[in-house]
N, C-alpha and C positions, 0 to 999 in steps of 0.2 A: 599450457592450460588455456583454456575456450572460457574467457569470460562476458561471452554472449550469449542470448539464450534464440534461439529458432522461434519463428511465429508461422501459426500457421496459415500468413498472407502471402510468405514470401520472405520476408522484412529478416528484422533480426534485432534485439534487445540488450542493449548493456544488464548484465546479472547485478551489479551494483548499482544504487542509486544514491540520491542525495534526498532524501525527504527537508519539509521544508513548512511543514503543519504548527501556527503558533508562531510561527520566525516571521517576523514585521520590520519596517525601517531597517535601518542604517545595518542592523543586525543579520536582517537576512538576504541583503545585499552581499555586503561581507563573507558571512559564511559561501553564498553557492559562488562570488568571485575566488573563493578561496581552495573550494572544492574543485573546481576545472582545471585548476590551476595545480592541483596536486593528483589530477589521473583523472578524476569523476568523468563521465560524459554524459549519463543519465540523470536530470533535475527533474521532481516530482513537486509541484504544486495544483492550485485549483482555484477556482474560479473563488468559493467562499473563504479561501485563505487571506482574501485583499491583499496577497504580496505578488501577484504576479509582474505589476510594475516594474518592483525592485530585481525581483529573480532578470525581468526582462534586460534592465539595464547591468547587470552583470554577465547575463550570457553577452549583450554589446559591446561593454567593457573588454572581455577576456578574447572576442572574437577579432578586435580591433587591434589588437597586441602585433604588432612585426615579430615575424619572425628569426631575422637576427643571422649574421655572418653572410653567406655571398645568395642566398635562396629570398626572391622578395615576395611581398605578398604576408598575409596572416599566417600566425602560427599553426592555428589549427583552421577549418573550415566548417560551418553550417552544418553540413553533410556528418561530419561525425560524431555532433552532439543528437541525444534523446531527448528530446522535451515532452515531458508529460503534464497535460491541466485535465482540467474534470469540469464538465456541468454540474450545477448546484441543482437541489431540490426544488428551486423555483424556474429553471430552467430546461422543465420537459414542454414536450407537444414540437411540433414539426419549426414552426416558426422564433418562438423560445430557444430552442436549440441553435437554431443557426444565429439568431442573434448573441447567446449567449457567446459564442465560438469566437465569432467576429469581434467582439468587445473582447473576450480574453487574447486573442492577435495582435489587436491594437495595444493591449497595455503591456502584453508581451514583448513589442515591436521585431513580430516574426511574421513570416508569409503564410508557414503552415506552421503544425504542433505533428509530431512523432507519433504522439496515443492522445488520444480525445477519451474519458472515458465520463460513462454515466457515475457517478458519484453516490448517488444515494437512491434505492430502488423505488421508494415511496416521494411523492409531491407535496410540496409545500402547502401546509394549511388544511387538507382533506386527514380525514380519519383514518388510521392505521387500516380499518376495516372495508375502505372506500374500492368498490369495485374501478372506479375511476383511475388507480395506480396500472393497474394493469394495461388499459386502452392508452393510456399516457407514456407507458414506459414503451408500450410498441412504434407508438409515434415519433416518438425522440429515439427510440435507436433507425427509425427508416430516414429520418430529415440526417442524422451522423452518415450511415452510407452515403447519402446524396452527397453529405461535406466530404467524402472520402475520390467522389466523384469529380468533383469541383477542383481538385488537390490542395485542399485545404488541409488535410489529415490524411496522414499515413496509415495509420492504426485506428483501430478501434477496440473497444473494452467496456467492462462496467468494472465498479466496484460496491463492495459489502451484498453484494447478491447471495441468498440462501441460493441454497439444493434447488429449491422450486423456482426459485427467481431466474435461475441460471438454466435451468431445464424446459421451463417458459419458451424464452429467447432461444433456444436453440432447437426447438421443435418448430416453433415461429420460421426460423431462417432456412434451415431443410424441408419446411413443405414449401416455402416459397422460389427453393431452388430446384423444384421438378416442376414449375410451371414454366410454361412459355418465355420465353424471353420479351420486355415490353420496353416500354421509354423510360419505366421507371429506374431508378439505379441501383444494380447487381444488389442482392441479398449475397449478404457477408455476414461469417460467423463470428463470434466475440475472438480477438486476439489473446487479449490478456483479460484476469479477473484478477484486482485487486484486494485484497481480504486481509482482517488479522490472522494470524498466524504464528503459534510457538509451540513449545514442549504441550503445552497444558491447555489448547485450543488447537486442534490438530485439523479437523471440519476433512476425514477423512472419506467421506460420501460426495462431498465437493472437488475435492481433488482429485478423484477418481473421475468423475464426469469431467473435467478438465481435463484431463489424461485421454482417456476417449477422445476428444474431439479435438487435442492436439491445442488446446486453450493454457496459454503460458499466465503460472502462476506468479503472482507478485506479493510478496507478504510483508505487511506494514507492521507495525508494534511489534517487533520480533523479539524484544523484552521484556515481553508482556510491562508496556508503559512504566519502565524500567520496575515491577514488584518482582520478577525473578534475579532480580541484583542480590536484593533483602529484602529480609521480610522487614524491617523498621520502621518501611510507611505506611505498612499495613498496621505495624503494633499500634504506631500514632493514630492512626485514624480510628482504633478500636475505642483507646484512651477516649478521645472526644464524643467515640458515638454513646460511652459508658456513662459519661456523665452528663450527656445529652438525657439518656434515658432514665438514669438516677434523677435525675431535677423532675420528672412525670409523676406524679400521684398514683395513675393509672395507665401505665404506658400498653400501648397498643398493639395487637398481637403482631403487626406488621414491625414494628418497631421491634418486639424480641424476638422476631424471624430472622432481622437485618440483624439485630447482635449475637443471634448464633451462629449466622455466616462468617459474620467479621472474624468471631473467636477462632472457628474451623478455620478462614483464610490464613490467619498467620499463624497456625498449626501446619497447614500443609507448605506455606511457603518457607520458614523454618527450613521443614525436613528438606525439600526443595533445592533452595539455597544451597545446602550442604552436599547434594547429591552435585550440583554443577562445580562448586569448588573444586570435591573430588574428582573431576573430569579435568576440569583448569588445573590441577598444581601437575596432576599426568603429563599434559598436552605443556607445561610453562607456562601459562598463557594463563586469559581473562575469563570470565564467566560472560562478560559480551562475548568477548571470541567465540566462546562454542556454540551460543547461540547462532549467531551468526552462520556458524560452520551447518549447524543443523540445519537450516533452512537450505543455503547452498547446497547440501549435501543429500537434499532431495530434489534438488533442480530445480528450487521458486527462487526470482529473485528479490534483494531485499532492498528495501529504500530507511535506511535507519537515519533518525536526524541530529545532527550536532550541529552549535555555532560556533567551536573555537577549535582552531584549525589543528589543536593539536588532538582530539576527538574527531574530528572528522578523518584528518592522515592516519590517523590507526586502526578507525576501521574501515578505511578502503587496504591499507595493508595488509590487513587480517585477512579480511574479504578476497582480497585478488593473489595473495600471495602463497607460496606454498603450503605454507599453515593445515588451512583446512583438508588437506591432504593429508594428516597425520592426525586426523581423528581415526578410531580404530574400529571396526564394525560392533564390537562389543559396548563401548561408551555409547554410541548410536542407538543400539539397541535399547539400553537402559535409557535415552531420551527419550526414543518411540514409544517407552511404556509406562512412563511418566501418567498420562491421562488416565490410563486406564487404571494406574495404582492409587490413585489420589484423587483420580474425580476431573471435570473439564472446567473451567474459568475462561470465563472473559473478560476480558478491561475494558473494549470498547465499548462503542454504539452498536446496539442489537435491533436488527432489521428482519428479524424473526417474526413480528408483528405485523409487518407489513404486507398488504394481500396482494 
């Protein structure tokens, strides 16, 4: 089994990763020393995670390790880890970029990063509405080609980019790739697009333009921020938004908009819930697992995040193991149509607003 995925630079991508989003100190140190150490080769952090430090001192950690019996030298080498970081939103325009890059190098304590990617398609402090994102977001991805140039970065990417955002950028990169050749540095296509991604957030218009241009997908929240485990954080948060709105005189028609979403969310994640069990008790296995297998088994890869090693070795075993091979096209089937039976959700950050 091929658990890399093709870019279309050339390059090539662990399908599995380590996310690492929220994991600070000692904790996320641990965890990604823990994950190298148990298979991982792909580490996903960013610049606005503030852990790239500790991620840094862990890949040192696990690279400095002897190899052991009569072969000297390190166990593993440089060359065979991924590292992925991201520019923050305050970190567009030609010169932002490269400094932001260089500051996450350093705390990285790496020469280059694997995937450099744009992180967030809108700039820090300008209005959702601000023509200014656009002229910003073209800047920062031509100063990343130039760090691709430099060999600073291997890769390049964005993430949480819509249809348009994505479409933008790659219209941008093919007319600049029928001009002339200049001193500027090669126009390059997006490698990878980082996005949420699960049963019930499919963004199948996105991933087709990705398919087209050979653009390797990368899906984050593959659990939908674990609410397709249970619905139970859903029901709590209902509880609180009920009596949130109980305590109003006059509660707000936004307010009983949001509590009849809430109601309908753990209606649909209920049925949901129950739909993936019965997938898991088939398969033996976990309602992570099949998540997981679903994403793999449309060829994105996933970066899911645990900090205690016995969560992280599970689902890289899940993930890389023959497992997901024994999903059946018919259980698949009834994931694929999840969305469309129930409606589409999102958990995350929505950059649909942004121009």
């Amino acid at each position: 089994m091929n658990n890399n995925l093709s870019l279309n630079d050339g390059l090539s991508m662990p399908s599995v990763g380590l996310g690492t989003f929220l994991m600070r100190g000692e904790i996320c140190e641990e965890a990604v020393f823990g994950a190298l150490t148990a298979g991982y080769r792909h580490i996903d952090t960013a610049s606005v995670y503030r852990n790239e430090e500790r991620v840094g001192r862990a890949v040192a950690r696990f690279l400095a390790q002897p190899c052991g019996g009569d072969r000297p030298g390190p166990a593993c080498g440089r060359r065979e880890l991924f590292i992925t970081t991201k520019l923050g939103p305050a970190e567009h325009g030609r010169e932002a970029a490269a400094s932001g890059l260089r500051a996450s190098l350093s705390r990285l304590q790496l020469d280059y990063v694997d995937l450099l990617l744009i992180h967030w398609p809108g700039v820090s402090k300008l209005s959702p509405d601000s023509p200014a994102h656009r002229q910003q977001r073209a800047e920062t991805w031509r100063a990343m080609e130039g760090l691709v140039a430099e060999g600073l970065v291997r890769s390049i990417g964005v993430s949480n980019y819509t249809h348009a955002h994505l479409q933008e950028l790659v219209d941008d990169v093919l007319s600049r790739q029928k001009l002339p050749p200049n001193a500027a540095a090669k126009p390059i296509l997006p490698a990878v697009l980082q996005t949420e991604l699960h049963p019930l957030y499919q963004q199948r218009d996105v991933c087709e333009l990705c398919r087209e241009q050979g653009i390797a997908v990368v899906a984050y929240a593959s659990l939908g921020c674990g609410r397709l485990l249970s619905a139970e954080r859903a029901a709590a948060d209902l509880v609180k938004l009920e009596h949130a709105v109980a305590r109003k005189a006059q509660p707000s028609c936004e307010q009983r908009e949001d509590l009849a979403k809430q109601r309908r969310l753990v209606v649909v994640l209920a049925r949901v819930n129950s739909v993936l069990r019965t997938i898991a008790d088939k398969h033996c296995s976990s309602v992570t697992d099949v998540l997981l297998w679903w994403a793999l088994q449309h060829c994105f890869a996933i970066i899911p995040k645990a900090a205690s090693v016995e969560h992280l070795t599970a689902n890289f075993t899940a993930a890389t193991g023959p497992g997901r091979e024994r999903v059946d096209p018919a259980a698949l089937a009834v994931l694929d149509a999840l969305e469309a039976d129930v409606g589409s959700f999102k958990f995350c950050w929505d950059s649909r607003a942004i121009h």
